[in-house]
C-alpha positions in Angstrom: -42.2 -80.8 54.7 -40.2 -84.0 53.8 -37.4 -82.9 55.5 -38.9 -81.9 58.4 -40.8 -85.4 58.5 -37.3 -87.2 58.4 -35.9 -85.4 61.0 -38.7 -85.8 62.9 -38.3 -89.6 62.6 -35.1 -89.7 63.5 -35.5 -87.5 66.6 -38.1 -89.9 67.7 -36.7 -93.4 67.0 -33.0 -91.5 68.6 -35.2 -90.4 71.5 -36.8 -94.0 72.0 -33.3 -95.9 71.5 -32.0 -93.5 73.7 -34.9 -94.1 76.6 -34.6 -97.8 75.8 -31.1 -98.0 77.2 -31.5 -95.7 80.3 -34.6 -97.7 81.2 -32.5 -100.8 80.8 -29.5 -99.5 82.9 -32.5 -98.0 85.7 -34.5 -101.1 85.3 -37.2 -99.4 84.6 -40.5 -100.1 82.6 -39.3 -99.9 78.7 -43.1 -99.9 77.5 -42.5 -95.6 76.3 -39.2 -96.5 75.2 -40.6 -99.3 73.1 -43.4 -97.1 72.3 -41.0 -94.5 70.2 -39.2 -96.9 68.7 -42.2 -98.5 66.7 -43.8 -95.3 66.1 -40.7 -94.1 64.6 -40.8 -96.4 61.1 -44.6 -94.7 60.9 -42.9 -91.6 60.8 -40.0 -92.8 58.1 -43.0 -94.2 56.1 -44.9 -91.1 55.7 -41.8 -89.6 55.0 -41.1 -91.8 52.1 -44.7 -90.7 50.8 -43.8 -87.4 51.2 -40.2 -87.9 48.8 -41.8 -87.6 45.7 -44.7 -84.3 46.3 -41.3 -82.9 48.3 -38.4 -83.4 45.1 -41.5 -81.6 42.9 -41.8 -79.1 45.2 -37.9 -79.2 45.6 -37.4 -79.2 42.0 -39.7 -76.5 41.4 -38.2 -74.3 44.0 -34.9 -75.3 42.1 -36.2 -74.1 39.0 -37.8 -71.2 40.5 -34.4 -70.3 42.5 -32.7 -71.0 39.7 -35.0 -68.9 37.0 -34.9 -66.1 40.2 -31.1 -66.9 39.8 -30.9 -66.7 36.0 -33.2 -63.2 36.1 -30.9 -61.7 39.0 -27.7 -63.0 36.6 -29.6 -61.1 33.7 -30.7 -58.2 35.6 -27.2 -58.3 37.1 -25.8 -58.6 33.4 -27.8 -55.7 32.3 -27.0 -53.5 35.2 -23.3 -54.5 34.2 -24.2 -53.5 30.8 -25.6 -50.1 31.7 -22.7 -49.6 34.3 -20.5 -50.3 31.6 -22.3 -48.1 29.1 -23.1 -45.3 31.5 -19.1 -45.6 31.8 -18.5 -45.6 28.2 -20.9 -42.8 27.5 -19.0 -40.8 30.5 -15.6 -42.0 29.2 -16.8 -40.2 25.4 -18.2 -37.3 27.2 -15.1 -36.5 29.2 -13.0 -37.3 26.1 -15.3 -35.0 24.1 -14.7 -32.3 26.7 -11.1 -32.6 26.6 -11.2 -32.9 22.3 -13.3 -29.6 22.7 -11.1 -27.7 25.5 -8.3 -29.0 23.3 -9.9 -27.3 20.3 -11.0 -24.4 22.0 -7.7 -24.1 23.2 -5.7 -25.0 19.8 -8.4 -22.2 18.5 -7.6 -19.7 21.6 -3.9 -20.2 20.2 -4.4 -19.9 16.9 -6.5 -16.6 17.8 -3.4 -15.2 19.8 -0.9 -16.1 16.7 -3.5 -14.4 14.2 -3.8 -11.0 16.6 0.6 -11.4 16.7 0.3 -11.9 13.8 -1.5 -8.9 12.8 0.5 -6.5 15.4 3.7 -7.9 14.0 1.5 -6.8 10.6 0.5 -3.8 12.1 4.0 -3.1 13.6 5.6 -3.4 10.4 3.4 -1.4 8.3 3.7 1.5 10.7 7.7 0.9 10.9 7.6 1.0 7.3 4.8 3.8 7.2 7.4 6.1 9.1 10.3 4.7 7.6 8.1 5.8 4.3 7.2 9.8 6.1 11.1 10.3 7.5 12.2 9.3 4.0 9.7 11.5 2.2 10.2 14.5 4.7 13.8 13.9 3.7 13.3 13.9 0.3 10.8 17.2 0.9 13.3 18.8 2.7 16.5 17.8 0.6 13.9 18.8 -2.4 13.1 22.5 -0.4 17.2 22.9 0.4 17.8 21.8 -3.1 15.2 24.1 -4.6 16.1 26.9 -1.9 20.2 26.8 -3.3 18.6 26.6 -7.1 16.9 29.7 -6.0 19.1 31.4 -4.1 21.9 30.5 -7.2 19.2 31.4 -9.8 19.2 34.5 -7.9 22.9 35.2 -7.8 23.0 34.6 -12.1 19.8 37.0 -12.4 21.7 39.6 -9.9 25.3 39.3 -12.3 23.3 39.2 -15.4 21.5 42.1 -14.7 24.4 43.9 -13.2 26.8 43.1 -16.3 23.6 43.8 -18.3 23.8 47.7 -17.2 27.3 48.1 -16.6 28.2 46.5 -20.1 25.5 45.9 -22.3 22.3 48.3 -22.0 24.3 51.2 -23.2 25.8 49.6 -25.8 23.0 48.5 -27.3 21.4 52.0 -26.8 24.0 54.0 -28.7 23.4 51.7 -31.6 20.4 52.1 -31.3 20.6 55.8 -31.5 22.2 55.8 -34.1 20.4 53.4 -35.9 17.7 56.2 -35.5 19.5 59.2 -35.9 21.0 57.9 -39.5 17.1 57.3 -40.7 16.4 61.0 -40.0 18.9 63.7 -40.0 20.3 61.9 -43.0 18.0 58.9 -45.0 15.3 60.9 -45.0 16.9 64.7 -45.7 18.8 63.1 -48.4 15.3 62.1 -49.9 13.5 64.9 -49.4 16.1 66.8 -50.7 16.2 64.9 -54.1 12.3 65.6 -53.8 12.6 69.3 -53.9 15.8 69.8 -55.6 17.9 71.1 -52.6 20.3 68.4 -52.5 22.3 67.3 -55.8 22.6 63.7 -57.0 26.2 64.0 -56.2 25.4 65.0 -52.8 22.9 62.5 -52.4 25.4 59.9 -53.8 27.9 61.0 -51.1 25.4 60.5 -48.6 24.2 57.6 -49.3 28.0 56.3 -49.2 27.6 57.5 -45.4 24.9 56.1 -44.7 25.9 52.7 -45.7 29.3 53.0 -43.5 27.5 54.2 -40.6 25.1 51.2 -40.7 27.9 48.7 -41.1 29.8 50.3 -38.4 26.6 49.3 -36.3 26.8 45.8 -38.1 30.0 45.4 -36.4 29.9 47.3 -33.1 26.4 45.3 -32.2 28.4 41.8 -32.9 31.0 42.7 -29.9 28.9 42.6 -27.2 30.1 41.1 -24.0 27.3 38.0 -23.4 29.9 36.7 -20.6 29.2 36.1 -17.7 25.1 36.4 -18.6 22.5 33.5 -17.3 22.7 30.8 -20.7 18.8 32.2 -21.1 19.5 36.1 -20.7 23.0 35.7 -23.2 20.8 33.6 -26.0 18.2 36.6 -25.5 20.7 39.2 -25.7 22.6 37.3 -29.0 18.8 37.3 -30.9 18.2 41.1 -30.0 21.9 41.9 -31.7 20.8 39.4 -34.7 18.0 41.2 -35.4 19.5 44.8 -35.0 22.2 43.2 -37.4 20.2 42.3 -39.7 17.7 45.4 -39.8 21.4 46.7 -40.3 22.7 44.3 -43.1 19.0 45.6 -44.7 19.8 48.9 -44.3 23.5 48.8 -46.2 21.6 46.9 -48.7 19.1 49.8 -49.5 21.9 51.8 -48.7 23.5 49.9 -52.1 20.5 50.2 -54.0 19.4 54.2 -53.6 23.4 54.8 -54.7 22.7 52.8 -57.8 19.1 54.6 -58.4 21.0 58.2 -57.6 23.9 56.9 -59.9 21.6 55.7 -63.1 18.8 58.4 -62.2 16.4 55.6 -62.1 13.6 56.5 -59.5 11.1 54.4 -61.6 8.2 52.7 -59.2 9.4 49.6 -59.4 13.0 50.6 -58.2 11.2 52.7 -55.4 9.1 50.2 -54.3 12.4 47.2 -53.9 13.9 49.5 -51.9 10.6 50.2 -49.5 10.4 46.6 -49.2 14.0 46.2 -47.9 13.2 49.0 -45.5 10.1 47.3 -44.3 12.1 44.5 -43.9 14.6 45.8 -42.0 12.1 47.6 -39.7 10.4 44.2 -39.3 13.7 42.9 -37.6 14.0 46.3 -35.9 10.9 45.7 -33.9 11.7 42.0 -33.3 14.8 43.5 -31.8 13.0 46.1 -29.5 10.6 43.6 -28.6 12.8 40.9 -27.2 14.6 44.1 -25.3 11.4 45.4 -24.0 11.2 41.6 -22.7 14.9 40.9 -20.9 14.1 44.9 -19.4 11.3 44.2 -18.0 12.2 40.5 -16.2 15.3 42.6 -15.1 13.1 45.6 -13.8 14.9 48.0 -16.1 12.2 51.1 -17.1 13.2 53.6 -19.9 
């Protein structure tokens, strides 16, 4: 309003001075001229009482604008604030995503090197897993040929022992063996019986008994020579006990042999005489069976029936 006032004045006393010097010029009447002129300080005076209600209204419009100022700074402020805290809390969300695509690919990778990891694994432990089967089919198969040539040459030493066994052996052991017999009865126990009833002399008994002892030594050392060579190591330590024992049942026999000549010689047939010389017989038919035993044995692994 004060403003407007004070323009207003000026327009009017401008418009007056203005009319007051065409008028002059013109020679015309000045009396409007004159008039605006003089009502222009009326209009400078009411400005001057408007100055002060117009610097309150100024300086309230002042403090308004500048509160409206301060609020739009503030309200500018904040929106700066949020701008810049939307833009922070974007800036940690897209650095979070790219921390967590970061992880999820570090984990991806760490996936992939744990599943190479575990064919590598995998890989190896079938590679050693055949490696393992070709060596053990090796070794069953080396074994099986190795077994299979045991066999086959376990074979070949049953087939000579058993071959030498009849060509050189069986027979041998047989005539001893027959004779071994034949001495007990046609003359052991003729000589005795002829003591018994009186049909044989002591002299002839005496001369028997003499033969008797020869022909069980001549066993004695026709049952040490036979031939073991070239028997398995098992069948030729078999073959040596079955000619031990015959020897001994043999060695027995010469030994009651001995002792019936002494009796026949000293007429001494008293129990206790008789009963010695049954126990050497029982002990030399004690080794006999061992003897026939062990044979019964080797003949039957070889097959051999009598």
């Amino acid at each position: 309003m004060d403003i407007f006032l004070f323009l207003t004045g000026c327009a009017v006393l401008l418009s007056g001075v203005i009319l007051l010097i065409k008028n002059s010029i013109q020679k015309k009447p000045k009396k409007i001229a004159l008039i605006l002129i003089l009502s222009s300080p009326i209009i400078f005076i009411a400005f001057v009482f408007a100055i002060p209600d117009s610097y309150r209204e100024l300086a309230e419009e002042r403090r308004l604008a500048a509160q409206a100022e301060e609020a739009k700074l503030l309200a500018e402020e904040q929106l700066e604030k949020e701008r810049l805290e939307a833009e922070r809390i974007e800036q940690e969300r897209i650095e979070q995503e790219r921390l967590n695509k970061e992880q999820e690919r570090e984990k991806e990778k760490q996936e992939r090197l744990k599943e190479e990891q575990l064919l590598q694994q995998q890989k190896a432990l079938e590679i050693k897993q055949n490696e393992q089967k070709e060596t053990k089919q090796l070794e069953l198969k080396q074994k099986a040929e190795a077994e299979k040539l045991e066999k086959e040459r376990k074979e070949a030493i049953f087939k000579q022992s058993k071959e030498h066994y009849l060509k050189n052996i069986k027979n041998h052991i047989d005539r001893n063996l027959e004779e071994y017999d034949l001495i007990w009865s046609s003359l052991w126990q003729r000589t005795l019986n002829g003591l018994s009833d009186g049909s044989v002399s002591n002299i002839e008994a005496y001369q028997s008994m003499k033969v008797i002892e020869q022909r069980y030594r001549n066993i004695y050392q026709n049952v040490r020579d036979v031939p073991t060579d070239p028997l398995s190591s098992e069948h030729a330590k078999t073959v040596n006990s079955i000619t031990l024992d015959i020897q001994d049942a043999a060695g027995l026999r010469i030994e009651v042999s001995k002792k019936m000549r002494r009796a026949i010689d000293n007429n001494d047939f008293s129990p206790s005489t008789l009963d010695a010389i049954m126990t050497i017989i029982e002990s030399s038919d004690s080794y006999m069976f061992d003897a026939l035993t062990k044979l019964a044995s080797l003949e039957s692994e070889f097959g051999i029936k009598r």
